[in-house]
C-alpha positions as CSV (number, residue, x, y, z in Angstrom):
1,X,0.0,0.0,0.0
2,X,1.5,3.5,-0.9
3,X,1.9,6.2,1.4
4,X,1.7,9.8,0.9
5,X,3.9,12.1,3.0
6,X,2.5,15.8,0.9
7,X,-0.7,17.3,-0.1
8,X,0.2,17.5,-3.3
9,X,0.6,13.6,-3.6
10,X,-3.1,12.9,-2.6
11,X,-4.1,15.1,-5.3
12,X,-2.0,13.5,-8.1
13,X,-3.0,10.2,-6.4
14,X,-6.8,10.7,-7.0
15,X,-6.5,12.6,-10.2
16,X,-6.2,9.7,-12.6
17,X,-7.9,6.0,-12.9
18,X,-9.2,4.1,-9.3
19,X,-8.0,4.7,-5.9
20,X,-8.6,4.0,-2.5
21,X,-7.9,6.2,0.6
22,X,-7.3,4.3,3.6
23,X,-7.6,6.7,6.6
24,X,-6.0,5.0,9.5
25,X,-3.3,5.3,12.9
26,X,-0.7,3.0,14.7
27,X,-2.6,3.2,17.3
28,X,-6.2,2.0,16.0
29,X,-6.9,-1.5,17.1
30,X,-9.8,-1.8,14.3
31,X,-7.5,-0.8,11.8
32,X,-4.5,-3.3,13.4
33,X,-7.5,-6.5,13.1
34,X,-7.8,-5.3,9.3
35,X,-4.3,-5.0,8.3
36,X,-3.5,-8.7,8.0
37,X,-5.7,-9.3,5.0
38,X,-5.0,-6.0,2.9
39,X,-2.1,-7.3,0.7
40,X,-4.5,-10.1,-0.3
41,X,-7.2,-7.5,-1.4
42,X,-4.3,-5.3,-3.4
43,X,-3.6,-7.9,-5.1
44,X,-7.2,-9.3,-6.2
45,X,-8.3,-5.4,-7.0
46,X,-5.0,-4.7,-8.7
47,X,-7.0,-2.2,-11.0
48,X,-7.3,0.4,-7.7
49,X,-4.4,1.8,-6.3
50,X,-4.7,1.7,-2.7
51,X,-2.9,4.5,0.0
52,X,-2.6,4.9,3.3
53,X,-3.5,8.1,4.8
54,X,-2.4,8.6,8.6
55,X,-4.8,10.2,10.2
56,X,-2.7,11.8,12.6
57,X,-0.2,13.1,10.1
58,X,-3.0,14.3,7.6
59,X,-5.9,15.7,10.0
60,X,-6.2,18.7,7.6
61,X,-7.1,15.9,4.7
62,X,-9.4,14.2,7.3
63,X,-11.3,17.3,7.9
64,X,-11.5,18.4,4.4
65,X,-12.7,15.3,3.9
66,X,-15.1,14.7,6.7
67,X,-13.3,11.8,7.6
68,X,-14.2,11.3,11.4
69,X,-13.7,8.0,12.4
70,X,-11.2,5.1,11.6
71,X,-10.6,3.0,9.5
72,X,-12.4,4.4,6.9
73,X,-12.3,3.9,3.0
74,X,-12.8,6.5,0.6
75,X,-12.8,5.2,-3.2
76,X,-12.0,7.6,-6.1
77,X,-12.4,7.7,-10.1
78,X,-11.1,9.8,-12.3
79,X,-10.7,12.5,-9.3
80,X,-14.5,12.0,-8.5
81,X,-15.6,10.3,-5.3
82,X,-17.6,7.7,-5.7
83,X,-18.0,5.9,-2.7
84,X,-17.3,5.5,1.7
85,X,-16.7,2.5,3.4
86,X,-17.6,4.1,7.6
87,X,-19.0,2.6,10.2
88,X,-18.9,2.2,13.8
89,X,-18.7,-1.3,13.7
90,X,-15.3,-3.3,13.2
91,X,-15.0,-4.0,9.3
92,X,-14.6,-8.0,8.5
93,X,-12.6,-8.8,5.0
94,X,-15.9,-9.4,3.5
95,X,-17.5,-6.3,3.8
96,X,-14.4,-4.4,2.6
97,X,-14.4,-6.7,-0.4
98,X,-18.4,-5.8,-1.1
99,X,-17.1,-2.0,-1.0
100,X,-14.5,-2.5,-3.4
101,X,-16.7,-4.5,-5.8
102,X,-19.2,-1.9,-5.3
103,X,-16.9,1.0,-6.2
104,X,-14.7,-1.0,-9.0
């Protein structure tokens, strides 16, 4: 998963084709039950580019972005939104795959 350390990367990042925004922390234990399974999904949806986003180091982004809680997904086409994965509950590897078949 690629990481972005400037603004100016997320922009070029979204601008062209599929991504995915993964807003997460270190210290997250939702996100930490989720990360195990991630390569696998990068690799089946190898048609998105997926990033992490640290929520800590990009609040500004988060804010912008009304991204409140985490781990949250945020997919992208073409530099148009077009879909959230949020909730309050934990996420499973399933319903992360439904989100990325429904935005794909």
């Amino acid at each position: 998963m690629k990481k972005f350390e400037k603004y100016e990367e997320y922009l070029n990042a979204i601008k062209e084709g599929k991504s995915v925004l993964l807003f997460s922390a270190d210290w997250c234990p939702d996100c930490r039950i989720i990360e195990p399974f991630l390569p696998e999904l990068e690799k089946e949806y190898n048609e998105i580019d997926f990033y992490y986003v640290d929520r800590d180091e990009h609040i500004e982004l988060c804010q912008e972005m009304d991204v409140f809680g985490i781990p949250s997904f945020v997919a992208f086409k073409d530099g148009e939104e077009t879909g959230r994965f949020v909730s309050k509950m934990r996420k499973s590897k399933e319903e992360i795959e439904e989100f990325l078949t429904s935005v794909n």
